[in-house]
MARSELUM-813342 format. One line per field, with one value per residue: residue in three letters; x, z, y of N, C-alpha, C, O in turn. Coordinates in steps of 0.05 Angstrom, whole numbers, plus 32768, in hexadecimal, padded with zeros to 4 digits. Layout:
! MARSELUM-813342
code: [ALA ...];
n_u: [X ...];
n_w: [Z ...];
n_v: [Y ...];
ca_u: [X ...];
ca_w: [Z ...];
ca_v: [Y ...];
c_u: [X ...];
c_w: [Z ...];
c_v: [Y ...];
o_u: [X ...];
o_w: [Z ...];
o_v: [Y ...];
END
This chain:
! MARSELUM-813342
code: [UNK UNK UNK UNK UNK UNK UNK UNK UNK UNK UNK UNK UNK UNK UNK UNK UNK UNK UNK UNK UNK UNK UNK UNK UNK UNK UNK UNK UNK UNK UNK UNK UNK UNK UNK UNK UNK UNK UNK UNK UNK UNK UNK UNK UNK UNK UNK UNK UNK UNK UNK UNK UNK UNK UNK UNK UNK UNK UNK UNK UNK UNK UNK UNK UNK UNK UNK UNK UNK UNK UNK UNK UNK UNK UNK];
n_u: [9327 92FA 92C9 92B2 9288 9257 922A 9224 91FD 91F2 9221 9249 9270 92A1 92D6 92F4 9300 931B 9348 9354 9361 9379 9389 9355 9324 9307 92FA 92C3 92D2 929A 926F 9281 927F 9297 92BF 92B8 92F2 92F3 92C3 9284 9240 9201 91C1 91C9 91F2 9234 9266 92A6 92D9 9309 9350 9362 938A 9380 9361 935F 9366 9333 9308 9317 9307 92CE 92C3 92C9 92A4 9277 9243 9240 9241 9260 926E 928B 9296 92A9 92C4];
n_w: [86F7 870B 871D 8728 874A 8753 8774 8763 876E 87A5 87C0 87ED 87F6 880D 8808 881A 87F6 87D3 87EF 87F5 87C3 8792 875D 874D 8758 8769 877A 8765 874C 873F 875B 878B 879A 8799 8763 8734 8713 86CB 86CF 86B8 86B0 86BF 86C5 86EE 8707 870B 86EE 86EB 86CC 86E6 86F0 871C 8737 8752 8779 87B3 87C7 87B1 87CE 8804 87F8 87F1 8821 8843 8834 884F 8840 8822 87E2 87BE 87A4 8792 875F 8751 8717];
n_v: [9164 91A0 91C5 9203 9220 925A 9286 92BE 92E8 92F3 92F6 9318 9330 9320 931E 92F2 92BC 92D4 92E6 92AB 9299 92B9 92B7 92AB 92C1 9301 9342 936F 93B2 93C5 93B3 939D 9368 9327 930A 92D1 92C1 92B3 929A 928F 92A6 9287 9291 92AB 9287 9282 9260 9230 9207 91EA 91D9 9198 91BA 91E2 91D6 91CF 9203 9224 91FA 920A 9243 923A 9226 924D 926B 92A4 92A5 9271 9266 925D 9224 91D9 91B2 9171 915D];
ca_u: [931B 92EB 92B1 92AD 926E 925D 9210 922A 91EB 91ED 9235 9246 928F 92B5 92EC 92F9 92FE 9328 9360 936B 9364 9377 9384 933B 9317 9315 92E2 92BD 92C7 9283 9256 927D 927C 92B3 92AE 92C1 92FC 92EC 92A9 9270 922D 91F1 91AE 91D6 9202 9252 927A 92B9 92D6 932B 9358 9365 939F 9369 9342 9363 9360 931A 92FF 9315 9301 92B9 92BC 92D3 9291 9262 9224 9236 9230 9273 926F 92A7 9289 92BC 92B6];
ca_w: [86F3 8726 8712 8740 8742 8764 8773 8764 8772 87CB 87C3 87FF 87EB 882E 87FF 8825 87DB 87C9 8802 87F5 87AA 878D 8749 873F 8762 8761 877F 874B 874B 8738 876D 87A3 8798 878A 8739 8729 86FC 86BB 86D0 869B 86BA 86AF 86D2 8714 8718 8707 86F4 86D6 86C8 86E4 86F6 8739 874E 875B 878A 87D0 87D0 87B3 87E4 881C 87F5 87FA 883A 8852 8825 8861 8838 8815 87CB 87B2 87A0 8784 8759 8744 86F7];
ca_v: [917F 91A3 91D3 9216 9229 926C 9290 92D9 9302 92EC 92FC 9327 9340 9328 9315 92D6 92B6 92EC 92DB 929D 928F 92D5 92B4 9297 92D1 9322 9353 9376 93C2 93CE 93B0 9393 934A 931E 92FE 92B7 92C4 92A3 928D 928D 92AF 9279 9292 92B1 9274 9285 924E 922B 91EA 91F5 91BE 9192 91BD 91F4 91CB 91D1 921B 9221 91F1 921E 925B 9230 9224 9268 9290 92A2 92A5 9262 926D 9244 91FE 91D6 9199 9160 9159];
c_u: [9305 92DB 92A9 9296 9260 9240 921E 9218 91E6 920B 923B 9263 929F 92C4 92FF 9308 9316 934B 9369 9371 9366 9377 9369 9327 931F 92FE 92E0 92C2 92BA 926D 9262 928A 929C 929F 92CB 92D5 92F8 92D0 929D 9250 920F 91D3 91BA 91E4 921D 925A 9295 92C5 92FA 932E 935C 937C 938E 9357 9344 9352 933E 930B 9303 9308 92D7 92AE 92C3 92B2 9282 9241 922D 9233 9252 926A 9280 9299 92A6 92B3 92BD];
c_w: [8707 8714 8732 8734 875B 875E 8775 876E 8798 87CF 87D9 87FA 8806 881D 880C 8807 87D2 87D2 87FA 87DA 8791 876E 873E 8744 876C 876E 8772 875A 8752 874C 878E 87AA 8792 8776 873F 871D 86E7 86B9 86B9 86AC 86AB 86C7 86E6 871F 8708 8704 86E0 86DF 86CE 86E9 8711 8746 8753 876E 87A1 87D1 87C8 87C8 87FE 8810 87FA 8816 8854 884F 883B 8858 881E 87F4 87BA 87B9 878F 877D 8749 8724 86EF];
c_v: [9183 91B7 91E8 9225 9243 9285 92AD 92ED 9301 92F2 9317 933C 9340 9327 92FD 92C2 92B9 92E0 92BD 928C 92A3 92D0 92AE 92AF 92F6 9328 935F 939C 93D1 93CD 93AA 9376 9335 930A 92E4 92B9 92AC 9296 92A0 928C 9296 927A 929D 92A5 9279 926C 9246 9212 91F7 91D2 91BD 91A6 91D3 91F1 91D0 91F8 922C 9218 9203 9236 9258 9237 923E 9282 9289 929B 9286 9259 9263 9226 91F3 91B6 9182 915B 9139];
o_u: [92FC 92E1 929F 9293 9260 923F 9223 9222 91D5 9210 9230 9264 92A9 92C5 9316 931F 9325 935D 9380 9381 9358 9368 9368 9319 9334 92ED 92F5 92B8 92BE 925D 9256 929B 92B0 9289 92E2 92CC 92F8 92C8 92A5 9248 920A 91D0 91AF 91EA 9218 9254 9299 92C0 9304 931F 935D 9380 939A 9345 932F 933C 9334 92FF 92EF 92FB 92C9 929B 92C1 92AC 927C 922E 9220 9224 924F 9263 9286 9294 92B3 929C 92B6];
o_w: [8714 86FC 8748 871E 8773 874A 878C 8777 87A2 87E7 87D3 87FC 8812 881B 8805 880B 87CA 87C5 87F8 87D8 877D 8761 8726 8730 8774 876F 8768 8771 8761 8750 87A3 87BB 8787 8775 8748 870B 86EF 86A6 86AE 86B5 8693 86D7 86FA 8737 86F1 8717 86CA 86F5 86BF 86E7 8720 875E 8768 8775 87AC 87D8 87D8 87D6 880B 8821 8802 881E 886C 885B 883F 8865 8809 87EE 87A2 87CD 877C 878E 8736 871D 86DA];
o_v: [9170 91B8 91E1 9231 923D 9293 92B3 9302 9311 92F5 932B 9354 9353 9340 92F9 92BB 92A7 92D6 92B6 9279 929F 92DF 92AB 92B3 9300 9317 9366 93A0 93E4 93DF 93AF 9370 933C 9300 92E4 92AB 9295 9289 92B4 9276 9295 9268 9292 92A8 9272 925D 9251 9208 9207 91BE 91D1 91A4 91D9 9200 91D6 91FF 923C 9229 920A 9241 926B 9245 923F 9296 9272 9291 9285 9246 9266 9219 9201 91A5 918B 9156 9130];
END
């Protein structure tokens, strides 16, 4: 299991995220931003607990956000 953890309020809305993990991640609407799906809001930090077969495409969706604000923690 992996733990995506995701600073929503620096969120810029390229949708980088978006492209390559469309199940995990959405742009909101409302503001702009793309939203964690399933994540659980704790002080400004998004996150959620999925399984390993989630991890490749996360990790790139990481390493794709310009401003940084994914992190993908091994549980």
């Amino acid at each position: 299991m992996i733990k995506i953890i995701q600073q929503r309020e620096k969120c810029i809305g390229c949708n980088a995220c978006v492209e390559i993990a469309d199940y995990r991640w959405r742009i909101s609407t409302k503001d702009g931003r793309c939203t964690l799906i399933g994540g659980v809001d704790k002080k400004g930090f998004f996150s959620v607990a999925v399984g390993d077969d989630e991890l490749q495409d996360n990790l790139r969706a990481a390493e794709n956000c310009p401003v940084n604000i994914i992190k993908i923690i091994p549980l």
